[in-house]
GUKE-122344 format. One record per residue: residue in one letter; x, y, z negated of N, C-alpha, C in turn. Coordinates in steps of 0.02 Angstrom, whole numbers, plus 50000, padded with zeros to 5 digits. Layout:
N
AXYZXYZXYZ/...
REM end
This chain:
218
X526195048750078525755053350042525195055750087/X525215058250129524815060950180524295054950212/X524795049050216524245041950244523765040850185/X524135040450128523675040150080523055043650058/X523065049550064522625057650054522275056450125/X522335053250163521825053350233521555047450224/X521725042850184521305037250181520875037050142/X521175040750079520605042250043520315046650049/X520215051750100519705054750124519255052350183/X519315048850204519115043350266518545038750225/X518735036350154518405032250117517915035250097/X517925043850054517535045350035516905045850087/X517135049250155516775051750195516235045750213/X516545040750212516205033550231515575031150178/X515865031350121515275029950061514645031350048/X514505035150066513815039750068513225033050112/X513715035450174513455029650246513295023450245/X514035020550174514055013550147513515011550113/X513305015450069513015014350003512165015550043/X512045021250096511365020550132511415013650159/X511755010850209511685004650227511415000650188/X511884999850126511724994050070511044995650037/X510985000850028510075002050008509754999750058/X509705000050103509304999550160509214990150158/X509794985650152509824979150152509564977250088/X509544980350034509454978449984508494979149976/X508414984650010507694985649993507454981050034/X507614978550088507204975650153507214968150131/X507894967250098507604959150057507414958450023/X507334962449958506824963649893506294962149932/X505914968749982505344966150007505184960750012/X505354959250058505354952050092505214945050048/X505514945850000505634939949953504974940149907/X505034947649865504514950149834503834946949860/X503684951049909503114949049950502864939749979/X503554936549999503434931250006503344927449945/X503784925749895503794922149853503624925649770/X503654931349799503354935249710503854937949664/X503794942849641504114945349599504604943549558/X504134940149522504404936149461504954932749481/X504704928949515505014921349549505644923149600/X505654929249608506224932249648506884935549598/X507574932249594508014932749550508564939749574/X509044939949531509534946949577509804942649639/X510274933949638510574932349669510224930449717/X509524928649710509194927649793509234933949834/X509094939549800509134947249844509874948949857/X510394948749822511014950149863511174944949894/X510874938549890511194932949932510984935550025/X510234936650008509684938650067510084944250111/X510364949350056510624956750088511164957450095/X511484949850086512374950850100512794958050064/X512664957649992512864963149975513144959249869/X513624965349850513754961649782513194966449709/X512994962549664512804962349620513044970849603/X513384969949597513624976949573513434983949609/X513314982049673513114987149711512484987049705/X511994983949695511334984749671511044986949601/X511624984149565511584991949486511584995949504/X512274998449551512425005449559512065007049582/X511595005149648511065010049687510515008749639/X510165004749618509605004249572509525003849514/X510035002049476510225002649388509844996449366/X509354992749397508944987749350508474985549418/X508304978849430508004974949452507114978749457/X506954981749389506174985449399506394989149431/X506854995549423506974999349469506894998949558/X507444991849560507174988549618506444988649653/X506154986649594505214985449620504894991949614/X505214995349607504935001649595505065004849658/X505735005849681505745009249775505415004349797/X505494996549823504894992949851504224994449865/X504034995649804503344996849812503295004249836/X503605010549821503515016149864503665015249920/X504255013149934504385012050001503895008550053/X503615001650010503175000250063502505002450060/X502155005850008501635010050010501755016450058/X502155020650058502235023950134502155023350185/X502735016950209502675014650279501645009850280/X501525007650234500715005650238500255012350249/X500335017750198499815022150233500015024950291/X500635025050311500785029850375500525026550434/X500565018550426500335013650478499495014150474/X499105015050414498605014150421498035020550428/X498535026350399498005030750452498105034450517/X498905031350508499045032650614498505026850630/X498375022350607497845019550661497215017550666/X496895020150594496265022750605496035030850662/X496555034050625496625042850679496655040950773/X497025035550778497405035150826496935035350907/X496785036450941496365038350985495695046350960/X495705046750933495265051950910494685051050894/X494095052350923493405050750898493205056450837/X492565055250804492415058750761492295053850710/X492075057550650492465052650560492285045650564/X491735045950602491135038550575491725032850625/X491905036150693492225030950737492875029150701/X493245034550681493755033450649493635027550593/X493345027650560493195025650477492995017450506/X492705017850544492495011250592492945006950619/X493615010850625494255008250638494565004550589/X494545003550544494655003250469494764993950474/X494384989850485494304983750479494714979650541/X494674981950589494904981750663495714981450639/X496014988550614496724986050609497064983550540/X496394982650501496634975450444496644969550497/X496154968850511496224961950551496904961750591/X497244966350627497884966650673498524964050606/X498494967350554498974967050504498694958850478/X498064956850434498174950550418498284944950459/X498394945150540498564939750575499314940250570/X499894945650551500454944550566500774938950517/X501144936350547501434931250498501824931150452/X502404940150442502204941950389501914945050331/X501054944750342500744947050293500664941150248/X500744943350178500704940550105500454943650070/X499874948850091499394953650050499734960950042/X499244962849976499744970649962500064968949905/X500584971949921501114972349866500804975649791/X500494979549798500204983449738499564977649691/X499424975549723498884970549707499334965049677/X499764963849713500124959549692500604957849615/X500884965749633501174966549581501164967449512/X500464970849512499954970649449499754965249441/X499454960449494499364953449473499754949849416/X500484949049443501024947949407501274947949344/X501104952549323501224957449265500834957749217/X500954958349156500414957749098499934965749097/X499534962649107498844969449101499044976049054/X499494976349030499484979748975499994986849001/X500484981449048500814985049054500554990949139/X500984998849115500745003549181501005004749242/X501715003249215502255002549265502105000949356/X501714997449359501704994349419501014997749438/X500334995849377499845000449392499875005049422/X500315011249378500235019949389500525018649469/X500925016049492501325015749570500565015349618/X500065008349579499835007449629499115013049641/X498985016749578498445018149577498535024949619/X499275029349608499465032549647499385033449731/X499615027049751499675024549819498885023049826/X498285021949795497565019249821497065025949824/X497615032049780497315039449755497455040649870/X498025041149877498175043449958497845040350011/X497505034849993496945030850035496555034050015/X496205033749971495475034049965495425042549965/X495795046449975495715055449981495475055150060/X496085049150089495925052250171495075047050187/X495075043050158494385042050184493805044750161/X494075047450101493385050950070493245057150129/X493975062150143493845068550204493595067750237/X493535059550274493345058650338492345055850316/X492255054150265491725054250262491445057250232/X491625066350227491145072950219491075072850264/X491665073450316491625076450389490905071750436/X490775064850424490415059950437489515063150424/X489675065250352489035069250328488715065250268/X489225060550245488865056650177488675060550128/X488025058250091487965062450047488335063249989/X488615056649959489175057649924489815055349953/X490165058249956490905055350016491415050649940/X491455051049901491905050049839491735043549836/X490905042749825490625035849834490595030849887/X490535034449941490445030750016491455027150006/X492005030650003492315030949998492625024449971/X492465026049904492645020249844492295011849890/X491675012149916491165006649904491615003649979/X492025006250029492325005950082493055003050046/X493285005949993493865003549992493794996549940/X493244994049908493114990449887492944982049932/X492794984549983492604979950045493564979250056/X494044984450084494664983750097495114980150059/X494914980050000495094977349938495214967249941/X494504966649953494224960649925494434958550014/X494354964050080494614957750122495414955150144/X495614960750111496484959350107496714953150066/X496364952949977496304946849949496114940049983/X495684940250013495034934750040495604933150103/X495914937150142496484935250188497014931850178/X497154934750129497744931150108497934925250048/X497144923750032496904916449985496824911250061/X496594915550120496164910050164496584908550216/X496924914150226497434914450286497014915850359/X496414918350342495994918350417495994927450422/X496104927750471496004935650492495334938950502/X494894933150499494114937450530493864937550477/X494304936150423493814938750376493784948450375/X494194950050402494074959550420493544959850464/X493334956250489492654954550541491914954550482/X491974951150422491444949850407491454957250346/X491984959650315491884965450289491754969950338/X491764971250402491704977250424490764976950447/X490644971750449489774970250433489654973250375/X490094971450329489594972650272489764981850242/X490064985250277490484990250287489784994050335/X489694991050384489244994550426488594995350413/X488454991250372487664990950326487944997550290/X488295001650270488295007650234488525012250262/X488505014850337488425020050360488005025550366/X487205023550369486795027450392486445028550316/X486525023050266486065021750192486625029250167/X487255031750191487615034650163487535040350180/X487275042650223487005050050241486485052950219/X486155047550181485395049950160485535051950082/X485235057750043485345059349991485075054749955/X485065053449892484895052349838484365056149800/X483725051549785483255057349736483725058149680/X483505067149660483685065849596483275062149533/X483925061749472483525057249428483155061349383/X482585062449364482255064649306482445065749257/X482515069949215482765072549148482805067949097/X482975068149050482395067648978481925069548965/X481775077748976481245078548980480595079149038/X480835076849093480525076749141480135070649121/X480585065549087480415058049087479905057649024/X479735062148973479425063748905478935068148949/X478945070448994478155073849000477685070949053/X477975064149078477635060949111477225056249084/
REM end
């Protein structure tokens, strides 16, 4: 009786620990697979085969396969912005040097061998347009980029930072794509040219535009 009542308190105590482990294996091969070979194309038995873990334990921690893609993509949208504005920030400087950093450690990330793009891009790719599911994740995760570069380019002195902002993450956009169609890394070399042509055009105000009636009494 007593061996029994200590074992099963030994078990409970253990589970918690068990079941973090098995999340932890389960998410890191989802990734993995996800990202390499795609969503779709990625089944339950390739991911518990990958995570050495049973079917059943991936209901229980996730209830459903989207679910699955659903921590994935938070999970790796975190560890991406935490990586990417520790290393734009990372030495200090002021906004413009920082913001300048921007292309420099895309280029460090699209040479690794395993980059396969962004997951968010990806995943909407995937997926029928219609649906938000994957959208709302990603638009979420591009809202926490584009806040910290917009701060850094008031602080810079753009006249509109929201815009400078957007037209920057639009370049980040197309060279993460263009990387991972081409497999060449300098292509973060040729956006950060075309990135640097809008530094100084971005500090200068804008005339304003003329009314209606400004435009009727001319």
């Amino acid at each position: 009786m007593g061996k029994s009542a200590s074992r099963k308190k030994g078990a409970a105590a253990f589970a918690p620990a068990d079941d973090e482990s098995a999340r932890g294996r389960l998410l890191n091969a989802a990734t993995r697979l996800f990202c390499k070979d795609g969503i779709n194309a990625t089944g339950i038995d390739a991911i518990i085969d990958e995570a050495g873990t049973a079917k059943t334990t991936l209901y229980k921690l996730f209830g459903s396969k989207t679910n699955l893609v659903h921590a994935v993509l938070e999970s790796e949208g975190k560890q991406w912005r935490e990586w990417f504005i520790g290393a734009i920030e990372s030495g200090g400087g002021d906004a413009q040097t920082k913001l300048m950093r921007i292309f420099p450690a895309l280029k460090t990330w699209f040479a690794e061998d395993r980059f396969y793009g962004c997951p968010f891009i990806n995943a909407v790719a995937e997926h029928d347009k219609d649906q938000k599911q994957f959208r709302n994740i990603a638009l979420r995760h591009k809202k926490v980029v584009l806040a910290h570069i917009e701060r850094l380019a008031a602080e810079m002195g753009a006249a509109e930072p929201a815009l400078f902002a957007h037209q920057l993450a639009l370049l980040i956009d197309g060279a993460i794509v263009a990387a991972m169609v081409s497999r060449d890394p300098g292509v973060a070399d040729t956006a950060a040219l075309a990135a640097g042509s809008l530094f100084e055009p971005a500090k200068t105000k804008r005339p304003k535009r003329a009314g209606a009636a400004e435009l009727a009494a001319v």
